[in-house]
C-alpha positions as CSV (number, residue, x, y, z in Angstrom):
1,X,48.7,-89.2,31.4
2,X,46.2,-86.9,32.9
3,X,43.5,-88.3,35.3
4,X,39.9,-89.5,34.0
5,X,38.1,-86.6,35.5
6,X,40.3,-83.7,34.5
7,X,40.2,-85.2,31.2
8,X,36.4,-85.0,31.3
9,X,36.6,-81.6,32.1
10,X,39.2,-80.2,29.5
11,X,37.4,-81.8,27.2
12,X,34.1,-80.5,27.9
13,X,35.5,-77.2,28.1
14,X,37.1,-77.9,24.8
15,X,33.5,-79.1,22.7
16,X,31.9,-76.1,24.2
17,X,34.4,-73.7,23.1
18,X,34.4,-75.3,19.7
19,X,30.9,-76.6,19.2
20,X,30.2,-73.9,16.4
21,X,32.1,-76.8,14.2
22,X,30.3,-79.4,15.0
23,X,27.0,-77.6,14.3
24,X,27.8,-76.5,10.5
25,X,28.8,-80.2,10.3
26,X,25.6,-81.4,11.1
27,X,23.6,-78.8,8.8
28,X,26.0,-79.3,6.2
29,X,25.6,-83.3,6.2
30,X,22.2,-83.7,7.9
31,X,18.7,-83.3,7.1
32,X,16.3,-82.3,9.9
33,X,16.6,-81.2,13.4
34,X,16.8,-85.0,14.7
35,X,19.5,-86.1,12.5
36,X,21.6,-83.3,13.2
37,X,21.0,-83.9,16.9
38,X,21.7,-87.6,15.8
39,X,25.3,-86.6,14.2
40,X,26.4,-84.0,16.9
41,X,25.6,-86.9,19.5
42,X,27.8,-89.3,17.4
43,X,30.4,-86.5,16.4
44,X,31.0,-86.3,20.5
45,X,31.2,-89.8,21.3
46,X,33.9,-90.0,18.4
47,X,35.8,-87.0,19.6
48,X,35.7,-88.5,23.3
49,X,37.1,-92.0,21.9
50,X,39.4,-90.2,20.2
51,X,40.4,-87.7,22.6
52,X,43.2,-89.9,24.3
53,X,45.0,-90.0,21.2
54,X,45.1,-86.2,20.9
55,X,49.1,-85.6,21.0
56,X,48.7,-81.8,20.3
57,X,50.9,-82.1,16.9
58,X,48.1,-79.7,15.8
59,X,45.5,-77.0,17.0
60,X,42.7,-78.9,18.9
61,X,40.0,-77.6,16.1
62,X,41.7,-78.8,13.2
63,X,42.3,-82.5,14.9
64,X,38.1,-82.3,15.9
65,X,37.2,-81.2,12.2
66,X,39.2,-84.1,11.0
67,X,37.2,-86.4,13.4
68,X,33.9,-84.8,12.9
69,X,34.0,-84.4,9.5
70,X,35.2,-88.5,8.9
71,X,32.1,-89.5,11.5
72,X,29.9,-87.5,9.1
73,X,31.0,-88.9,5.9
74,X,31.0,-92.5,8.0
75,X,27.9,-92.0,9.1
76,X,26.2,-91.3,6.0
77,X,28.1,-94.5,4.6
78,X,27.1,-96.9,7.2
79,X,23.5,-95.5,7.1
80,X,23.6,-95.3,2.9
81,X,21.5,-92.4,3.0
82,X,22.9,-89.4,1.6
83,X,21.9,-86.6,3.7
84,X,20.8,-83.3,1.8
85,X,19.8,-80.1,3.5
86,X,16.3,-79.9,4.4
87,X,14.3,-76.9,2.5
88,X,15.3,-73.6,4.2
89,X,11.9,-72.4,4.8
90,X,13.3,-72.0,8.9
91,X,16.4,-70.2,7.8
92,X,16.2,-69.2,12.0
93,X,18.1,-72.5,12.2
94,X,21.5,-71.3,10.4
95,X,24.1,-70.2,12.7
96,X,25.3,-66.9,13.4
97,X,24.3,-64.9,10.7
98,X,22.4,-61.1,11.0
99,X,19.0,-61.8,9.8
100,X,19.7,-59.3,6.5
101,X,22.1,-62.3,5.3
102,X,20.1,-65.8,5.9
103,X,18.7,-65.6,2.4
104,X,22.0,-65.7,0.7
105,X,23.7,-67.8,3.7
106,X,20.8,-70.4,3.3
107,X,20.7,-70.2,-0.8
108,X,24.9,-71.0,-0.3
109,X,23.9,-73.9,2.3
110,X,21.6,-75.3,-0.4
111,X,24.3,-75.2,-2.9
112,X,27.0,-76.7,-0.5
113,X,24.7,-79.6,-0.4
114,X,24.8,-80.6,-3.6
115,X,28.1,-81.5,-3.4
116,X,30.3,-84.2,-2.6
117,X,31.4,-85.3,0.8
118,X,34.7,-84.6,0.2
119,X,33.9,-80.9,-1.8
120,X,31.0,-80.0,1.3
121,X,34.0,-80.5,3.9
122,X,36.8,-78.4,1.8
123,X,34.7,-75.6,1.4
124,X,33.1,-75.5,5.3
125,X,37.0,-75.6,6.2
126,X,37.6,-72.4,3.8
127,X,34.5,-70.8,4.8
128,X,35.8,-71.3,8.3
129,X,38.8,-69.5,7.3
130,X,40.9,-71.7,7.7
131,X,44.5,-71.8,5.9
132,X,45.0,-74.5,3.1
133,X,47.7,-75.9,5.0
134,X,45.3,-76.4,8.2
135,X,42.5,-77.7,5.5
136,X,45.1,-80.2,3.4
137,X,46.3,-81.5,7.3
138,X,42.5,-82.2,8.0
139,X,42.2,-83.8,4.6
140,X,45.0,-85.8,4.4
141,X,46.1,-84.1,0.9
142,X,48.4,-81.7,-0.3
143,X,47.9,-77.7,-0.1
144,X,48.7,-77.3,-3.9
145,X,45.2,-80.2,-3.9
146,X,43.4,-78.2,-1.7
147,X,44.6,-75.2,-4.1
148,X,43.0,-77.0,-7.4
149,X,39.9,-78.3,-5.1
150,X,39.2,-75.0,-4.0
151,X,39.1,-73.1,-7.8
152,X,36.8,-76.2,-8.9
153,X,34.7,-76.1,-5.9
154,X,33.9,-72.5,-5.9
155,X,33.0,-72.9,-9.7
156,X,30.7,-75.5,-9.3
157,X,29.0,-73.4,-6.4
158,X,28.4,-70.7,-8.5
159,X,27.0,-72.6,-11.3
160,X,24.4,-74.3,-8.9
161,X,23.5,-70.9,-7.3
162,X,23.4,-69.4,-10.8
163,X,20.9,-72.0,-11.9
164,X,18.8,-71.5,-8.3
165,X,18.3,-68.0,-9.3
């Protein structure tokens, strides 16, 4: 076992490197600039408690979506409020994207909102580009799920947009 204090600092290193996750988390699953700083707070305290139990069977940023992504849906649970996105009249608040694409990453953000935990976290995990194998290991289901998921997800999406416009 590695000592408290290089543990500390791997670990920092390791949220700062991959903190771009944790951020669409909260604006997937959070309304407002205080309950996304709310979430991300909780999101790291889970991924510190957790941390220990790391054993590397997987890349680091698939094991922390996993954790963040159950501390958002538990979160939500324990507060019984479900979080929708908050108008996108700021779109400066989305990450990474060239001004010319906020409109249709923020009219995409609303959409993702509308839909179930479970949907909102398969498609951030696609959109993240990552595999379905990597996406059915943070989900706890089967690629050939995440397969079906996927098809119905993206068709729902498109109807919601489709009915925005």
């Amino acid at each position: 076992m590695k000592p408290q204090k290089q543990n500390k600092k791997e670990f920092s290193e390791l949220i700062k490197v991959n903190q771009r996750i944790i951020h669409k988390i909260t604006y997937i699953y959070a309304n407002g600039p205080v309950d996304r700083e709310d979430l991300f707070q909780e999101i790291c305290l889970q991924l510190w408690k957790s941390y220990p139990n790391f054993r590397e069977e997987s890349l680091f940023s698939t094991w922390m979506y996993r954790v963040a992504l159950n501390t958002a849906i538990s979160t939500i649970r324990k507060k019984k409020n479900n979080f929708e996105v908050e108008s996108l009249k700021n779109q400066e608040q989305i990450p990474d994207e060239p001004f010319e694409e906020k409109e249709n990453v923020a009219r995409l953000y609303k959409a993702i909102s509308k839909l179930n935990n479970i949907d909102k976290a398969i498609i951030l995990l696609w959109l993240e580009e990552k595999n379905y194998d990597e996406i059915a290991s943070v989900m706890g289901t089967t690629k050939s799920n995440v397969s079906v998921k996927l098809v119905r997800i993206k068709r729902k999406l498109e109807e919601i947009i489709f009915k925005q416009n």
